[in-house]
C-alpha positions in Angstrom: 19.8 -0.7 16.1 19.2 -0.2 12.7 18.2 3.5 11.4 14.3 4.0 9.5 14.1 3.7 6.1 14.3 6.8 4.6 11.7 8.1 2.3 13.1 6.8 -1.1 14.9 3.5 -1.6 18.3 3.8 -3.3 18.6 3.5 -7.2 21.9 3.0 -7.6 22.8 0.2 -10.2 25.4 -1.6 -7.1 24.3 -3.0 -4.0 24.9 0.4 -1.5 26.3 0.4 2.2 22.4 1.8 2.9 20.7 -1.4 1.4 23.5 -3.6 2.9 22.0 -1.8 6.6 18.7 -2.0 5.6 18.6 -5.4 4.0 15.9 -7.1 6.3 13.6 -4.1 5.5 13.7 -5.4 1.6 13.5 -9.0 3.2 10.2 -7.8 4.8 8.7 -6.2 1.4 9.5 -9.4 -0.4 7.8 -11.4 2.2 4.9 -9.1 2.6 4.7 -9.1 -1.1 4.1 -12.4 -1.7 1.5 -12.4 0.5 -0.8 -9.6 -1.5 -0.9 -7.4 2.0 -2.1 -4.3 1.9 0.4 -1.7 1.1 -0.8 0.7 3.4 0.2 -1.8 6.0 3.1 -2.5 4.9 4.5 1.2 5.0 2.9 2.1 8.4 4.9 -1.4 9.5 7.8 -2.4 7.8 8.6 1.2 6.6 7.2 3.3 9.6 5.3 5.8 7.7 1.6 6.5 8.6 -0.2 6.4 5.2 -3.3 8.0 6.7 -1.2 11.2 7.7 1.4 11.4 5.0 -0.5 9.0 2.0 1.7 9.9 -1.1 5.2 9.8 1.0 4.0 6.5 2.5 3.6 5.0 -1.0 6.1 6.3 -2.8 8.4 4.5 0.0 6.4 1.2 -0.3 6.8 1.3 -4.2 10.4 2.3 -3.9 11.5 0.1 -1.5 9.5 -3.0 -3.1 10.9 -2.2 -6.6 14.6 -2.5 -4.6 13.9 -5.7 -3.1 12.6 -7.5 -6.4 15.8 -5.9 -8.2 18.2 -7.2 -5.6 16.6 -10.7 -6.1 17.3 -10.3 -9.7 20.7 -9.3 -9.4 22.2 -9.1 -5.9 21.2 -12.2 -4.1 24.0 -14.0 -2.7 24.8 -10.4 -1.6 21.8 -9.6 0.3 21.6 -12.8 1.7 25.4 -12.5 3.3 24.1 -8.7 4.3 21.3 -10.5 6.2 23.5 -13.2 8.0 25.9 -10.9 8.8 23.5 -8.5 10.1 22.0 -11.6 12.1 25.5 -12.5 13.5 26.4 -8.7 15.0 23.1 -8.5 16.7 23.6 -12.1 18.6 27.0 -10.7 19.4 26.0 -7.4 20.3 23.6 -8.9 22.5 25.9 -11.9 23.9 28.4 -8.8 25.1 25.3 -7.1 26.6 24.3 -10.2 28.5 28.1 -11.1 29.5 28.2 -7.3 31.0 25.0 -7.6 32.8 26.7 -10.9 34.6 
């Protein structure tokens, strides 16, 4: 199961092991993005921070982490695509082994 986000997207100018882990999180921003929700939402959702009890950590993570995804379209792409897939791929065979076991 993948860890939260943590507070602060990475800035690093290369594609990290962190947004590699977290790469359907910045998948989730884009989407959410596009469709103009509300940003409060978005970090008590995608990014699990309640912006009613903690409002400036909950949007500094929602402009962080949506300022990560658009650079990653810009520049890391075919990288965060495979991160996705891949991250897609363990899960249906983490779960296949589970299933086989309960069997």
């Amino acid at each position: 199961m993948q860890r939260p986000p943590r507070d602060i997207a990475p800035s690093d100018q290369t594609l990290t092991p962190y947004d590699r882990e977290h790469a359907v999180t910045y998948m989730r921003m884009l989407e959410v993005d596009a469709e103009c929700a509300d940003w409060r939402v978005v970090a008590e959702i995608v990014l699990r921070i309640n912006p009613k009890r903690e409002p400036q950590r909950a949007r500094r993570a929602y402009e962080t982490y949506l300022a990560r995804a658009k650079w990653m379209t810009s520049t890391t792409l075919a990288e965060l695509v495979f991160a996705t897939v891949l991250h897609g791929l363990v899960y249906c065979s983490m779960r296949s082994v589970a299933m086989a076991a309960e069997e």
